[in-house]
C-alpha positions as CSV (number, residue, x, y, z in Angstrom):
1,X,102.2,53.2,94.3
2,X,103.2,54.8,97.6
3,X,103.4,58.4,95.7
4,X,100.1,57.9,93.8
5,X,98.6,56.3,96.9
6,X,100.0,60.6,98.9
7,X,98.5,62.1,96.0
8,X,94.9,60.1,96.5
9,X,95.0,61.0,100.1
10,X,95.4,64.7,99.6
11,X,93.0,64.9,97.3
12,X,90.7,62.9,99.2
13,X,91.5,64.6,102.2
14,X,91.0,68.0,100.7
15,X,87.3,67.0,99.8
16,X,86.6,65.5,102.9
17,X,87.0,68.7,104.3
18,X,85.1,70.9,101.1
19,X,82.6,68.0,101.6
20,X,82.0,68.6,105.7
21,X,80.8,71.6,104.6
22,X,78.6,70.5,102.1
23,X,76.8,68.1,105.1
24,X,76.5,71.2,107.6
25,X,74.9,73.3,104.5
26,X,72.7,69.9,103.7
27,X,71.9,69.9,107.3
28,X,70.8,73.4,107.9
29,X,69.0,72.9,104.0
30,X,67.3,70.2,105.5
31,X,66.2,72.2,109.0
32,X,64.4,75.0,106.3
33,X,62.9,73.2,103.6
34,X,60.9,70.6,104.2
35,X,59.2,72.2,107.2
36,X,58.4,75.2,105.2
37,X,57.2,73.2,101.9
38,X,55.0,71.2,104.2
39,X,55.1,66.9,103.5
40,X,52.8,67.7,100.4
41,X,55.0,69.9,98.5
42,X,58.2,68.3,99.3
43,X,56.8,65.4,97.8
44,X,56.3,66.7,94.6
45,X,59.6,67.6,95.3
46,X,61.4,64.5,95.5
47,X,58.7,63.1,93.4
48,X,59.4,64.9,89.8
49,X,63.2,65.4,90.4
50,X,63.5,61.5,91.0
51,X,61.7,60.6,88.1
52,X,63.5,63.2,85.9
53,X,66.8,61.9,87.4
54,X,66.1,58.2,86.8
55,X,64.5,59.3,82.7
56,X,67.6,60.8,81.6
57,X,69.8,58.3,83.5
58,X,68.0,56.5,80.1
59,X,69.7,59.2,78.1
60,X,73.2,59.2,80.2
61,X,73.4,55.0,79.6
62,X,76.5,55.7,82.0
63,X,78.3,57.9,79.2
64,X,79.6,60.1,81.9
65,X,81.4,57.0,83.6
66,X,82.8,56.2,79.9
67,X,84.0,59.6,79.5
68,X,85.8,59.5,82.7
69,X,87.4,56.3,82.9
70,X,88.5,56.8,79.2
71,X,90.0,60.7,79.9
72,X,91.7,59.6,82.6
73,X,93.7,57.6,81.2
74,X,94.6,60.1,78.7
75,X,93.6,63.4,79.4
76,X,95.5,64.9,76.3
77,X,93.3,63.4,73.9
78,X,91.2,67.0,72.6
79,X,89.5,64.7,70.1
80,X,87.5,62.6,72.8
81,X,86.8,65.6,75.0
82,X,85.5,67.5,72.2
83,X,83.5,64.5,71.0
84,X,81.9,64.0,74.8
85,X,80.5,67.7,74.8
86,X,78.6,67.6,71.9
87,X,77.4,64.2,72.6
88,X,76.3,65.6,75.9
89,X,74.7,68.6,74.4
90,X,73.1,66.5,72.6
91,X,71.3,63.5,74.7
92,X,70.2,66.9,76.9
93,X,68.3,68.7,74.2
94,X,66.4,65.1,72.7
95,X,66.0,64.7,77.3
96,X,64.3,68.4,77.1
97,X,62.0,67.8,74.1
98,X,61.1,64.3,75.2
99,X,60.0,65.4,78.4
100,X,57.7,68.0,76.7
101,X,56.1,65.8,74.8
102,X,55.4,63.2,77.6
103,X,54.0,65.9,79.4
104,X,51.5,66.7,76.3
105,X,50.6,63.7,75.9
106,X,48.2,61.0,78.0
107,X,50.8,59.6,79.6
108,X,52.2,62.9,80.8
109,X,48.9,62.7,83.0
110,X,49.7,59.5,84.1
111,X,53.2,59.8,85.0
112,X,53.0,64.0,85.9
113,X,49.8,64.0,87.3
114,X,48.6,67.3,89.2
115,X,52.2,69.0,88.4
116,X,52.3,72.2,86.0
117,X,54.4,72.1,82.6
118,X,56.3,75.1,84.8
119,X,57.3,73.0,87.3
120,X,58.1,70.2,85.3
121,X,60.4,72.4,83.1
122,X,62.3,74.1,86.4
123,X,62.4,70.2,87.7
124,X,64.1,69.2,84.0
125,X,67.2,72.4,84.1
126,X,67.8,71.3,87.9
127,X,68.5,67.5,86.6
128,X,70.6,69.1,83.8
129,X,72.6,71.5,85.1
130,X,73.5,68.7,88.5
131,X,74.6,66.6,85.5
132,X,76.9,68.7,83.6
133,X,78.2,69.4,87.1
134,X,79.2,66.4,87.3
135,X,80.8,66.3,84.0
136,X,82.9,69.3,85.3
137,X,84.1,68.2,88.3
138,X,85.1,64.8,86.5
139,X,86.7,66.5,84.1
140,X,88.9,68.9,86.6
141,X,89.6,66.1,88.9
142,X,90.9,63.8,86.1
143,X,93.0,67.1,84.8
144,X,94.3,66.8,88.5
145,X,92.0,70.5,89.7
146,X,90.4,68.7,92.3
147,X,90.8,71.9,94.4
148,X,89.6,74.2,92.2
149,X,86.4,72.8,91.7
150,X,86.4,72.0,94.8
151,X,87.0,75.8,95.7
152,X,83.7,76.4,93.3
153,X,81.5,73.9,94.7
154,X,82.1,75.4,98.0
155,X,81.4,79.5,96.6
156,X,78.3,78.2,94.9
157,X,76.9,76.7,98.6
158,X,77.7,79.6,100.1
159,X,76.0,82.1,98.0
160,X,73.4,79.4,97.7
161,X,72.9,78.8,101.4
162,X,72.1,83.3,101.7
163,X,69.8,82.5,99.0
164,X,68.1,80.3,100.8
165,X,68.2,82.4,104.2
166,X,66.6,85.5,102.2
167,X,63.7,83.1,100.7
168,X,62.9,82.0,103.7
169,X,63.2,85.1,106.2
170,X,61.2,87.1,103.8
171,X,58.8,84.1,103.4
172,X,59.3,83.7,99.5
173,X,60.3,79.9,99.7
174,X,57.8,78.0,98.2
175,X,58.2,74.8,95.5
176,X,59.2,77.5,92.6
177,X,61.6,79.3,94.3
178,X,63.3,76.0,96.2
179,X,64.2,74.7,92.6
180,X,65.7,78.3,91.6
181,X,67.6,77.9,95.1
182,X,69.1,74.3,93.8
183,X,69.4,75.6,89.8
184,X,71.1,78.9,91.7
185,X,73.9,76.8,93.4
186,X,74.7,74.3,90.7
187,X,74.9,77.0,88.3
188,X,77.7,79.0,90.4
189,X,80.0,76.1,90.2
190,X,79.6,75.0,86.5
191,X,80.1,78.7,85.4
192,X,83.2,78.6,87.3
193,X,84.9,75.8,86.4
194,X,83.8,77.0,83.1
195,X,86.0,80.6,83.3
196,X,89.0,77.9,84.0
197,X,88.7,76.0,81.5
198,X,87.2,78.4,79.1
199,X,91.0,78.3,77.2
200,X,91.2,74.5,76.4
201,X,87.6,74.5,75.5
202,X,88.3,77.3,72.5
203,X,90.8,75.0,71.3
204,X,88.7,71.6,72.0
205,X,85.6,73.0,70.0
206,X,87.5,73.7,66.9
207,X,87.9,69.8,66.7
208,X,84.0,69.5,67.1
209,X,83.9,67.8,63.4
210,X,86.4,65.2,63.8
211,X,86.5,61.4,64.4
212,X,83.2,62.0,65.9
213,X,81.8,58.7,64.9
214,X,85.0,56.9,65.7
215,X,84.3,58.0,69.3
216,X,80.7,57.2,69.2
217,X,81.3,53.8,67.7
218,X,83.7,53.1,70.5
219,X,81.4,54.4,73.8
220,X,78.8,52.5,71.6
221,X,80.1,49.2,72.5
222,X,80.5,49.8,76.1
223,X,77.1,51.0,77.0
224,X,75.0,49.2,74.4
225,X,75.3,46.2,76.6
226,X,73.7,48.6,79.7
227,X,70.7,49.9,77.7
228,X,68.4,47.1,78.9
229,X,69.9,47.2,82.3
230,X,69.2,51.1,82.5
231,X,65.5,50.7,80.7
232,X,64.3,48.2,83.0
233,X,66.2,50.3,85.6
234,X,64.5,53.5,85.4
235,X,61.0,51.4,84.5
236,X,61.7,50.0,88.3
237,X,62.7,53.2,89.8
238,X,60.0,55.3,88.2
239,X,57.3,52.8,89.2
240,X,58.5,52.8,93.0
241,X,57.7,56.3,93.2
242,X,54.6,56.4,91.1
243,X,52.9,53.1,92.9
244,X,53.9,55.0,96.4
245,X,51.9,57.9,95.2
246,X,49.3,55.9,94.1
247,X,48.7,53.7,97.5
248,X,50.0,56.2,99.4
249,X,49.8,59.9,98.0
250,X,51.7,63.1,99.0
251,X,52.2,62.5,102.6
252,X,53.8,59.3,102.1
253,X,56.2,60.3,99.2
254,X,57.0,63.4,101.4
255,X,57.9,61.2,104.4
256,X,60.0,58.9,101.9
257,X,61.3,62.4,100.3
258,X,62.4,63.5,103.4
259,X,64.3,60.3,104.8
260,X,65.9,60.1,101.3
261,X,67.6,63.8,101.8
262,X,68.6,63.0,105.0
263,X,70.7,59.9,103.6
264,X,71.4,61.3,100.1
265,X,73.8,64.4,102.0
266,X,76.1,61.6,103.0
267,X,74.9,60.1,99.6
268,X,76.4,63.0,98.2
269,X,79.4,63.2,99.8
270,X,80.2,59.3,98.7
271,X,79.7,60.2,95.2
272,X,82.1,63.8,95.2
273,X,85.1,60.9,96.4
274,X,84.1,58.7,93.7
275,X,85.9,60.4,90.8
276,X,89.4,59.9,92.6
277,X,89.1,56.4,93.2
278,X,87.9,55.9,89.5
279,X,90.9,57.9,88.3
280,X,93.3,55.5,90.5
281,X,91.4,52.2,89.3
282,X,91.2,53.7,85.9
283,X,95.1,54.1,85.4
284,X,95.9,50.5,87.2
285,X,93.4,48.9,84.5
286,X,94.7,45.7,83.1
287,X,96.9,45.0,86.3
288,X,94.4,42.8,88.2
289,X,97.3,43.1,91.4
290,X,97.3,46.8,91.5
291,X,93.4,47.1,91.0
292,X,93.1,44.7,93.7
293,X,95.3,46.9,96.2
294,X,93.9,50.0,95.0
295,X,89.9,48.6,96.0
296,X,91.1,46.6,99.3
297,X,92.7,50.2,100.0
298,X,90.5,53.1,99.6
299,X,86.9,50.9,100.2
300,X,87.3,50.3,104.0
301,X,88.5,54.2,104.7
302,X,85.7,55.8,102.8
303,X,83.2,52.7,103.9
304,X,84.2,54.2,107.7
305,X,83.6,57.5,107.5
306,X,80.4,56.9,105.7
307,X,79.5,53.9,108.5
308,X,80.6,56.4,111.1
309,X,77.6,59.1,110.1
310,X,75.1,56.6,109.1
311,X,75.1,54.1,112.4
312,X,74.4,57.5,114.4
313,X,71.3,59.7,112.6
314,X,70.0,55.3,112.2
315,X,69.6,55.5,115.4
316,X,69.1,59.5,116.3
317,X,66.5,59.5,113.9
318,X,63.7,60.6,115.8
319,X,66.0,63.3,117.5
320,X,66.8,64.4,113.5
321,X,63.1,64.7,112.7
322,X,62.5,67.2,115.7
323,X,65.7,69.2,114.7
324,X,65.4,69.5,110.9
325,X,61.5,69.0,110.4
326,X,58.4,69.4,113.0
327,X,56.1,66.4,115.1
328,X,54.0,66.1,111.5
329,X,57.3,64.1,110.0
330,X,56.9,61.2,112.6
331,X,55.6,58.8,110.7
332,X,58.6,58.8,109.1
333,X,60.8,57.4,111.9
334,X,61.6,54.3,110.7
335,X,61.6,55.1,106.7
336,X,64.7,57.3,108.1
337,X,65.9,54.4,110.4
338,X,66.4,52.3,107.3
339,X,67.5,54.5,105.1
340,X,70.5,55.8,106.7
341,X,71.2,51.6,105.7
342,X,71.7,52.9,102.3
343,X,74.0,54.6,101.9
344,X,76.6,52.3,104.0
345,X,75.0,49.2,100.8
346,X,75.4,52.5,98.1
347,X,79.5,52.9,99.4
348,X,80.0,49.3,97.9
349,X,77.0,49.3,95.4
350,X,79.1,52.3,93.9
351,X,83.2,51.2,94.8
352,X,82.4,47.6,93.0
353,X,80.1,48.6,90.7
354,X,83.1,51.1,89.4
355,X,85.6,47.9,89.1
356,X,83.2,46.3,86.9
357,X,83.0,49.8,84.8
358,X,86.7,50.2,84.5
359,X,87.0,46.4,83.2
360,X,84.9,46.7,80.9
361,X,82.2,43.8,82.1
362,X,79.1,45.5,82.1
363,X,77.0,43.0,80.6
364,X,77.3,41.8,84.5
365,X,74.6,44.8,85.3
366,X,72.5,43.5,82.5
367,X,71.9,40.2,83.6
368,X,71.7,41.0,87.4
369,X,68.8,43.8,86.9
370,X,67.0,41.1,84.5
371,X,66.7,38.7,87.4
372,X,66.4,41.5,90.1
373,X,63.7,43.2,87.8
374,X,60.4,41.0,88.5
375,X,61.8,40.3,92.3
376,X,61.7,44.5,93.1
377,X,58.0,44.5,91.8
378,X,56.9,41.9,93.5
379,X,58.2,42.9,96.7
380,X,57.2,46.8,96.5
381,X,53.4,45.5,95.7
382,X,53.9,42.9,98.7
383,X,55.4,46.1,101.1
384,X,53.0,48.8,100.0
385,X,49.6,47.4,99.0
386,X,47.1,48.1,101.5
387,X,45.0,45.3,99.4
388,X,48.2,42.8,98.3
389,X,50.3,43.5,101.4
390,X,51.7,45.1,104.5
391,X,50.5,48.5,103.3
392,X,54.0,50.1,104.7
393,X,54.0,53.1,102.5
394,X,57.7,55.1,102.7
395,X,58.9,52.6,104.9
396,X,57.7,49.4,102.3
397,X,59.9,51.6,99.6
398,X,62.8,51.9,102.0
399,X,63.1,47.8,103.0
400,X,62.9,46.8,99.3
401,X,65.6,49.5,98.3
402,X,68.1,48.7,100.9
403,X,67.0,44.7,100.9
404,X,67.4,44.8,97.0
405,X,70.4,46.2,96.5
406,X,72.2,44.4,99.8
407,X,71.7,41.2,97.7
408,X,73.1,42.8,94.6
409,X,76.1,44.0,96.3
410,X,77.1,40.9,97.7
411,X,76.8,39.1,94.1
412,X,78.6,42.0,92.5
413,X,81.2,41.6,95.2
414,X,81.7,38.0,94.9
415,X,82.4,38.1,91.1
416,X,85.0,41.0,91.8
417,X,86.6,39.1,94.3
418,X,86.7,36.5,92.1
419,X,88.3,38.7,89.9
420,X,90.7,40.3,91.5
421,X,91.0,37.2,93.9
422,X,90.6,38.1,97.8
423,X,89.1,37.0,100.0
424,X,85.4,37.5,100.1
425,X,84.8,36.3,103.8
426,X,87.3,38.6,105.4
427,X,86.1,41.3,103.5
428,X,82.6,41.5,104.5
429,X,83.4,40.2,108.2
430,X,85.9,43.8,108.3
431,X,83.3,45.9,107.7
432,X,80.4,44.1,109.7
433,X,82.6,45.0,112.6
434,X,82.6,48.1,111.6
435,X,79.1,48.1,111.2
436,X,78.7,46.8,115.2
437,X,80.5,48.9,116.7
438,X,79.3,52.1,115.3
439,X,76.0,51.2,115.7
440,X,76.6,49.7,119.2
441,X,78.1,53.0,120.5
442,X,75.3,55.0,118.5
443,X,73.0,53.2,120.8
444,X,74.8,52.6,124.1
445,X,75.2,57.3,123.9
446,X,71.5,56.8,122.8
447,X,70.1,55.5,125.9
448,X,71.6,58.2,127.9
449,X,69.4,60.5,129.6
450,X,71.1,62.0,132.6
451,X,72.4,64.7,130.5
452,X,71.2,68.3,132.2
453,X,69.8,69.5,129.4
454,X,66.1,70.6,128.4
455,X,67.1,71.5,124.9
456,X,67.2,68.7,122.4
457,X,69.5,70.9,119.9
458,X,72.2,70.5,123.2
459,X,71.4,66.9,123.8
460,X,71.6,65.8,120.2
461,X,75.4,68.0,120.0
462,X,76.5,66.5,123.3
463,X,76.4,63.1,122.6
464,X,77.3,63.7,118.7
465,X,80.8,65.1,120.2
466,X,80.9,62.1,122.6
467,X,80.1,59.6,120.3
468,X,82.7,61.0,118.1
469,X,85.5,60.9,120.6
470,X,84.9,57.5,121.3
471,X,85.2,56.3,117.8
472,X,88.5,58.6,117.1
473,X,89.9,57.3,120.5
474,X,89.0,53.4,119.0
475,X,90.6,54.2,115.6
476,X,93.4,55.8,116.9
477,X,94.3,52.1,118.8
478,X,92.9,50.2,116.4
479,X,93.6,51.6,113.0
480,X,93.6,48.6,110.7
481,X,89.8,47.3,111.7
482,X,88.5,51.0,109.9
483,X,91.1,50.5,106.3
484,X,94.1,52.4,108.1
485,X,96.8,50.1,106.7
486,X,99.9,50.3,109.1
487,X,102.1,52.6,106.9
488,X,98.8,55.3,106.6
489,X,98.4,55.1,110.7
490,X,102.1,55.2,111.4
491,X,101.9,58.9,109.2
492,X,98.8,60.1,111.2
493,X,100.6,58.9,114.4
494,X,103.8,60.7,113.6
495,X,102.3,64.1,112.9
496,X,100.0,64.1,115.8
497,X,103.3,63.5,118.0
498,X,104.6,66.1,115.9
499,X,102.1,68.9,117.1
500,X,102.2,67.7,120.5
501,X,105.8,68.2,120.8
502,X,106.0,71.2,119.0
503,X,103.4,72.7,121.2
């Protein structure tokens, strides 16, 4: 355990840093793009790639997760890999034609409305090619590359991020050219991991017409039981984003567009880490004590780094809006406020949910999303209806998302710590602490306004590198309230006394 536990850290470690640069790149993304694009545009934006995202999550039915829990433990097995990429080539050509035809058709006009078959088509490859990104990273990091595609995520940002520079110093970044930008990136890193692997997939593709529907039969039973939760799913998440257009139009979706990139760069950093913890639970499946050790491990360090970034843009969020946007992104102050909450519910939603993957038990997302289902309509018409409601807009969206999915965490978490029996209550008590103190130091710096500055870009670093000592000075004495087990802290301890002596 102690050797596989090393090997997770220095894996995790190593993406933590590849993965700081992918928030300083999100970051500067962020300062460019939405103020160029205007509210408008960036809601179209986050609009059609949302929709497209949450449609061929349809297609997906959580294949990928199959494909990765099941490689893992077995990463030899050329029969199963070769099986997964024609399966995936083929859900993303029946995704492509479907989406044509939707867009032909009445309900195209309905769903699409006001957005060009062009745009729809460059929104459609950037939803792809993200997804068999994925795929390759998952399959690199289960073949134990975790640095290499690490290596080509970080090439493809870089290159990306000049991309973006040129676009927007020679005044060529409009909608179009943003989604070439994100295509342009994505594209980098799957065509590298692609020269890597490009000698086991010769040899996997000659096995493309075997035991093909043995495979199928067998993913078959482990996401038949999530088609209903994934249809009622994406019915949900598609009508969110469609009834805020509706009551609210452009300006609103581009306020709740830009509070959700703000909170999905930390978003994505949870979900680069999540591969490595599957792979651990993946192999300790069966052994309810190991899988047990393994969650009550790696949950409260990652939970703390991602609590430790959300408690402070929660409460900088105005200062964030002034730095990455301009004054006509105010009105989405508090949208942002609440959902930096989500990702800190997401870190759990995500940790948990994967326990329940790796045992096999998803009918458990079935039934939840059949009793959530009627509550999340409900309570969007209640948030945003000017006529039926509050009339919140983006910030209606963001209290049912993070208010929603809070509740389904907890349930989720009680049946796993059921499962893997611990304790529930001192679970959720560690990381409301957490929680209390990020957030009370966030504020507490907040409130200070003696600093001699005039420039908010100083202010906002100045108290970003104090709140940041504070909180590495109060895990340093307290490591075991952040998930720093005593044997982890003792190793930290040891090489920092290291340096200091050998300095």
């Amino acid at each position: 355990m102690r050797n596989k536990q090393n090997n997770f850290l220095i894996n995790y470690g190593f993406k933590l840093i590849s993965n700081l640069l992918t928030v300083i790149i999100g970051f500067i993304t962020t300062a460019i793009v939405p103020k160029t694009l205007g509210a408008s545009n960036y809601g179209i934006f986050s609009y059609l790639t949302d929709v497209l995202t949450k449609i061929f999550a349809l297609f997906d039915l959580r294949s990928s997760t199959y494909f990765y829990i099941k490689y893992s433990q077995n990463t030899r097995d050329k029969y199963f890999l070769s099986f997964y990429f024609l399966y995936a080539i083929s859900i993303s050509s029946l995704f492509t034609l479907v989406i044509i035809l939707i867009k032909i058709t009445p309900i195209g006009d309905l769903i699409f409305e006001n957005i060009s078959l062009k745009i729809i088509l460059v929104g459609l490859l950037y939803v792809l090619f993200f997804w068999f990104q994925d795929i390759f990273t998952k399959l690199m990091d289960a073949i134990g590359e975790t640095k290499k595609v690490e290596i080509f995520k970080i090439i493809g940002r870089i290159v990306g991020l000049i991309l973006l520079l040129s676009l927007f110093f020679t005044t060529n970044l409009n909608l179009f050219t943003y989604f070439f930008y994100s295509i342009s990136v994505v594209f980098i890193s799957i065509l590298s991991a692609y020269v890597f692997l490009k000698p086991n997939l010769r040899k996997v593709l000659k096995y493309s017409s075997l035991r093909f529907r043995y495979f199928f039969e067998k993913q078959f039973d482990y996401i038949s039981p999530l088609f209903i939760y994934l249809l009622v799913g994406t019915f949900i998440a598609i009508f969110d984003r469609w009834f805020l257009q509706k009551i609210g139009g452009s300006i609103e979706q581009g306020y709740y567009g830009f509070a959700f990139l703000l909170s999905n760069i930390i978003l994505i950093f949870l979900t680069s880490l999540l591969p490595l913890y599957t792979k651990e639970l993946s192999t300790q499946n069966g052994n309810k004590s190991k899988m047990k050790d393994v969650f009550l491990l790696y949950t409260p360090i990652i939970f703390t780094f991602v609590a430790f970034i959300c408690c402070f843009c929660s409460v900088f969020s105005e200062d964030l809006i002034l730095i990455f946007a301009d004054e006509g992104y105010l009105g989405a102050e508090q949208t942002i406020k609440i959902m930096f909450f989500y990702p800190l519910v997401s870190t759990f939603s995500n940790m948990s949910g994967t326990v329940i993957y790796t045992t096999n038990r998803t009918k458990i997302f079935r039934n939840l999303i059949l009793i959530f289902g009627p509550i999340h309509i409900l309570l969007l018409v209640l948030l945003i209806s000017k006529d039926f409601g509050y009339g919140l807009g983006a910030t209606g969206l963001a209290i049912k998302q993070v208010s929603i999915e809070s509740l389904s965490v907890v349930i989720i978490l009680l049946l796993n710590s059921r499962y893997l029996k611990f304790s529930l209550k001192n679970f959720i008590l560690k990381i409301s602490i957490i929680i209390i103190i990020f957030y009370g130091i966030s504020s507490l710096i907040y409130s200070i306004d003696f600093l001699p500055f005039n420039s908010i870009y100083f202010e906002f670093i100045t108290k970003g590198f104090l709140y940041t000592c504070i909180c590495l000075i109060l895990i340093f004495i307290f490591p075991e309230i952040f998930g720093l087990n005593k044997s982890i802290s003792a190793k930290i301890k040891e090489k920092l006394k290291n340096i200091y002596q050998n300095k």
